[in-house]
C-alpha positions in Angstrom: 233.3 43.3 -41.6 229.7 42.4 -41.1 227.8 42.8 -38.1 225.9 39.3 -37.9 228.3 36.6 -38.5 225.4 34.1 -38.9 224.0 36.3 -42.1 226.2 34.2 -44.9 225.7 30.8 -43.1 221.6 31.7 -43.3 222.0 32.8 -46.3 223.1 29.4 -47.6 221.4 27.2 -45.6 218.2 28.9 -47.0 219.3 28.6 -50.7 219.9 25.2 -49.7 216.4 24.5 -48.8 214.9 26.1 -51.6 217.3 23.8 -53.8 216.2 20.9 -51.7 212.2 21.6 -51.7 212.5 22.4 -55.6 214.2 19.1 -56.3 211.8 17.8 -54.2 208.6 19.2 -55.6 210.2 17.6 -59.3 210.5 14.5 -57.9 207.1 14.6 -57.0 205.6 16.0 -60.1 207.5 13.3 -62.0 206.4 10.2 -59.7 202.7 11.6 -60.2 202.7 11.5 -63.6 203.8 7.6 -63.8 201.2 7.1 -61.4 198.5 8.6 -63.8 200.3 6.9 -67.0 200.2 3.5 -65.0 196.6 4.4 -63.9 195.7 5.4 -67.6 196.9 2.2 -69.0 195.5 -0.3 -66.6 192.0 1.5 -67.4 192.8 0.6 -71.0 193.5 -2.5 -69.8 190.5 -2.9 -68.0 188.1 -1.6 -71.1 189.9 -3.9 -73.6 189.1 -6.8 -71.1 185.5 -6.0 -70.3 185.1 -5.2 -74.0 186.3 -8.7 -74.7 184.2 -10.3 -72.3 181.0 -8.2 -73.6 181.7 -10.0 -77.4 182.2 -13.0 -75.8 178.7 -12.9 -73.9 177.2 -11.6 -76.8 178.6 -14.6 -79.1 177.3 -16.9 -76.2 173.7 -15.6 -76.2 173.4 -15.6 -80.3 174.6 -19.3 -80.2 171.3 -20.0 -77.0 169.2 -17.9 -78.8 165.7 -19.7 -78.4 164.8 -22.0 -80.3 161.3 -23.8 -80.4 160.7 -26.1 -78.0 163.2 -24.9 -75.4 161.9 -23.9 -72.0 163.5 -21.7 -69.4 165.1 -24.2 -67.7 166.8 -25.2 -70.9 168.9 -21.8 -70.7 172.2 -22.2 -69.4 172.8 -18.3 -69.3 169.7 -18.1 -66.5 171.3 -17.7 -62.9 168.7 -19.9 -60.6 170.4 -19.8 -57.2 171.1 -22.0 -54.9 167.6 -23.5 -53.3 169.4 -25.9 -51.2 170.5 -25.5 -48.1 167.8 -23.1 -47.3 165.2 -23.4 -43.8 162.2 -22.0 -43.4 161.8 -18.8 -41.1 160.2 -19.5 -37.7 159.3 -22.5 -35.2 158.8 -25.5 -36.2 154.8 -26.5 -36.9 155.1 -29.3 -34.1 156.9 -26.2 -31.2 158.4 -29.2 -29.1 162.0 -28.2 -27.6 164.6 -30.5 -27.7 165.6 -32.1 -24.7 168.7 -30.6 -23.2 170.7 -32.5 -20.4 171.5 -30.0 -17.8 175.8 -29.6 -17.1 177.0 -31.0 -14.6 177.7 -28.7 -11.5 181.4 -29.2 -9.9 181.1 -30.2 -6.1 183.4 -28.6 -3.9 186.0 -30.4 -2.1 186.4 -31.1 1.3 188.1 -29.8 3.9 190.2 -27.6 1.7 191.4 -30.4 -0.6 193.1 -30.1 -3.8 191.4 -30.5 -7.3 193.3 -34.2 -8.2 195.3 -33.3 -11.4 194.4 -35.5 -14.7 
């Protein structure tokens, strides 16, 4: 009989972590590789859409291409911004405040007198 009566009960709850940690590592290597085919086929996705878009913009600019007698602010493609809305850095020319009304300052009660409730 053996010495260590722990030795075949080791031995198998070893083998059964190295079966566990190889399943393990598998499941792993198999979940990675959808991620990269999901990865690879959104960035398809994402070049056939930009590509798209690119012939679209290029369609849209041959059908505004100038013309005579256009001026820039004919083109519909031009980005001009916002311009409303904007204020002028600084004080005003004039540099009169506002008048401001001062709070009001709560008084204190007398003779230790309860605050009425509203």
């Amino acid at each position: 009989m053996d010495q260590d009566p722990f030795k075949r009960a080791a031995e198998e709850f070893k083998r059964s972590l190295e079966e566990h940690a190889r399943r393990m590592k598998e499941e792993m290597e198999r979940a990675r590789e959808q991620m990269h085919s999901a990865m690879d086929r959104a960035r398809a996705d994402m070049e056939r859409a930009r590509a798209d878009f690119e012939r679209q913009m290029d369609e849209a600019r041959e059908h505004m291409k100038w013309r005579p007698g256009w001026t820039a602010w004919d083109d519909p493609l031009r980005d001009r911004g916002s311009r409303k809305g904007r204020r002028p850095r600084g004080k005003p020319p004039d540099g009169e405040p506002a008048p401001v009304k001062p709070k009001p300052r709560p008084t204190p009660l007398v003779d230790g007198a309860e605050a009425p409730i509203d």
